[in-house]
C-alpha positions in Angstrom: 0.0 0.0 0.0 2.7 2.5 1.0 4.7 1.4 -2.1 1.2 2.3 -4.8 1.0 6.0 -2.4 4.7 6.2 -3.5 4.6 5.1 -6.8 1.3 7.2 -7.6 3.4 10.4 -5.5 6.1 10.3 -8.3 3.6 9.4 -11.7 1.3 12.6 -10.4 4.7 15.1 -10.0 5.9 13.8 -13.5 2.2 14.4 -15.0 2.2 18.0 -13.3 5.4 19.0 -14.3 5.4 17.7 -17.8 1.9 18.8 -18.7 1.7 22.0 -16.7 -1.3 21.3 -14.9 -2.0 22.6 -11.8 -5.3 20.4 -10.8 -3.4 18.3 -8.8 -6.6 15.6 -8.3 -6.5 15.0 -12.0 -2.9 14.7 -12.3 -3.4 11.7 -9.4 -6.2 10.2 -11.4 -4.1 9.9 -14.7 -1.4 8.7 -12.6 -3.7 6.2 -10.8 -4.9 4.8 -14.9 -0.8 5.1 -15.5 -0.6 2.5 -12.8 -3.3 0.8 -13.4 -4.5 1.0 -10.0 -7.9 0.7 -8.7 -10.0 4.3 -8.0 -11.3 3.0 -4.7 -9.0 1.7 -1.9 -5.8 2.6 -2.7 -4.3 5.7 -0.9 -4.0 9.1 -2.5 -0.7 10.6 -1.5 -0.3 13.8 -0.2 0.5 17.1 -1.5 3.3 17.1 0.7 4.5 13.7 -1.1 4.1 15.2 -4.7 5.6 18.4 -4.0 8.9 16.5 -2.9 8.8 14.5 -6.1 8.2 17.2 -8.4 11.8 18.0 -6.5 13.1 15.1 -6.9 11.9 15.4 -10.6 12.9 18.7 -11.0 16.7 17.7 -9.8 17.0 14.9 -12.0 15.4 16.1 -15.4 15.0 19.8 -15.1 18.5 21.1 -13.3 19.9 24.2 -15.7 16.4 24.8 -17.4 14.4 24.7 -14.3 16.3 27.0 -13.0 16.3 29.4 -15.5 12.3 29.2 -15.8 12.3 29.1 -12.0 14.4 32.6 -11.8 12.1 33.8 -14.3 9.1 33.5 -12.5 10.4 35.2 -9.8 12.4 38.0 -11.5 8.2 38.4 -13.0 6.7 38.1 -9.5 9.3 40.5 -8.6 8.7 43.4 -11.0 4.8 43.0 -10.0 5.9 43.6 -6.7 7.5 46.3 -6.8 5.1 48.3 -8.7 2.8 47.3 -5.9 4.7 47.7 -3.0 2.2 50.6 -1.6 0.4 47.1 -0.6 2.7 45.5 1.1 2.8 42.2 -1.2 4.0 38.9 -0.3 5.2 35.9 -2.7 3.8 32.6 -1.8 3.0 29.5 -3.0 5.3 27.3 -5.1 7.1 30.0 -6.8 8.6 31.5 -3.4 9.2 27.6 -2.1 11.4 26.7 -5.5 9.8 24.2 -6.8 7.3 25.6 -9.5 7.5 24.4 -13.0 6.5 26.7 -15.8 2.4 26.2 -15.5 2.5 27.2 -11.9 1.3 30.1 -10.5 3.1 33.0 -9.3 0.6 34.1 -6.0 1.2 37.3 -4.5 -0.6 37.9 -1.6 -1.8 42.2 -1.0 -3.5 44.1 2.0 -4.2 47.2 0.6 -6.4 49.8 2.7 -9.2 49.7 0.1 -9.2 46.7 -2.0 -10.7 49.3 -4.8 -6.9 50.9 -4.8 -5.3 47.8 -5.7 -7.5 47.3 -8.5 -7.1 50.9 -9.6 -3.3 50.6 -9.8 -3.4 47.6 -12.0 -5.8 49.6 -14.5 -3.3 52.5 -14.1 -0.4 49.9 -14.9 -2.2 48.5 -18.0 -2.9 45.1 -16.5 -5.4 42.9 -17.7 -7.1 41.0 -14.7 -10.3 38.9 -13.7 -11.7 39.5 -10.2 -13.1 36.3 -8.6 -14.0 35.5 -5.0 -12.7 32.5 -3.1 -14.3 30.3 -1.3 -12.6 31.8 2.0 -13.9 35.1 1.1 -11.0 36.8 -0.4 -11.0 38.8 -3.6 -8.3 37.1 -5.7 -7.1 39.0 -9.3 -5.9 36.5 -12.0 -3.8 38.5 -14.4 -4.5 37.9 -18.0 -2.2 39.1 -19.7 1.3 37.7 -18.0 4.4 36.0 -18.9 3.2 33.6 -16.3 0.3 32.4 -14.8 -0.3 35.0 -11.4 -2.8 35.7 -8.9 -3.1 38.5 -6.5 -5.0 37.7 -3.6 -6.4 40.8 -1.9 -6.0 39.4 2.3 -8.7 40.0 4.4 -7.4 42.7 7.1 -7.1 40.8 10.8 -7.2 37.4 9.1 -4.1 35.3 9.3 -2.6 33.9 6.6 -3.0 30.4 4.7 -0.9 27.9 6.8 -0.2 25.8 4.0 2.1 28.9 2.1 5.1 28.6 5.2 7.8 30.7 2.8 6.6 34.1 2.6 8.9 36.3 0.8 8.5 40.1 0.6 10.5 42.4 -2.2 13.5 42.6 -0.3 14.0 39.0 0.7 13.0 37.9 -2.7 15.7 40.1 -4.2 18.5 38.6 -2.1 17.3 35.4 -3.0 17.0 36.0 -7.0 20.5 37.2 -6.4 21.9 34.2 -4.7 21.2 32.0 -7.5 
């Protein structure tokens, strides 16, 4: 049992890396078909599990190109910070943990004053975006027109933030980072 959770850990990373996805329950049902194993009863691994594989895959496969893409994304997450540091934006996700591959999502993560002013700045900048509302009640904008996939979720003042995102990386910790690789 523990060797399928393994098996179907590493098939679902190599699925999500290689076809960009980021629905991470279908990449584990077309690694589960891969395998050939059965829908019911055998154990799902966890995101934890897949997030070290695509590591794992990412070191063996990916090495000089991942880490161009990788830099990429954040030298894009940083320039979108900046021009929206009034708001105090944070990077998380798997961008600021280092091991995105190039369909992930660069999340920044904003608490303006006024939502509104966020939004206002982005039309001032020229961005293209798509306001939607999450389940948890916070305004997220998905920018259309990137290099890279990015949301900007607007935090709810007073609530804390997602546990799951533990590396949080503002502008100046993200430029000493960019520049120690």
């Amino acid at each position: 049992m523990s060797n399928d959770r393994e098996s179907l850990a590493a098939v679902s990373a190599r699925i999500i890396v290689e076809s960009e996805l980021t629905d991470w329950a279908l990449a584990r049902r077309k690694a589960m078909a891969e395998l050939g194993l059965a829908a019911h009863g055998t154990p799902l691994p966890t995101d934890e599990q897949i997030i070290s594989e695509i590591k794992v895959y990412h070191a063996l496969y990916g090495r000089d190109d991942w880490a161009a893409q990788l830099r990429a994304q954040r030298e894009f997450a940083l320039e979108a910070m900046l021009e929206l540091e009034a708001f105090r934006p944070v990077l998380v996700g798997p961008v600021a943990e280092g091991w995105a591959h190039a369909g992930s999502e660069i999340r920044i993560e904003a608490s303006p004053e006024n939502p509104k002013t966020l939004e206002y700045r982005l039309i001032d900048l020229g961005v293209e975006f798509e306001p939607h509302l999450s389940r948890d009640g916070n305004v997220q904008l998905e920018i259309v027109d990137g290099d890279w996939p990015m949301r900007i979720v607007i935090r709810t003042p007073g609530r804390a933030p997602e546990a799951r995102y533990r590396v949080r990386l503002d502008s100046t910790q993200l430029k000493a980072l960019i520049a120690k690789a």
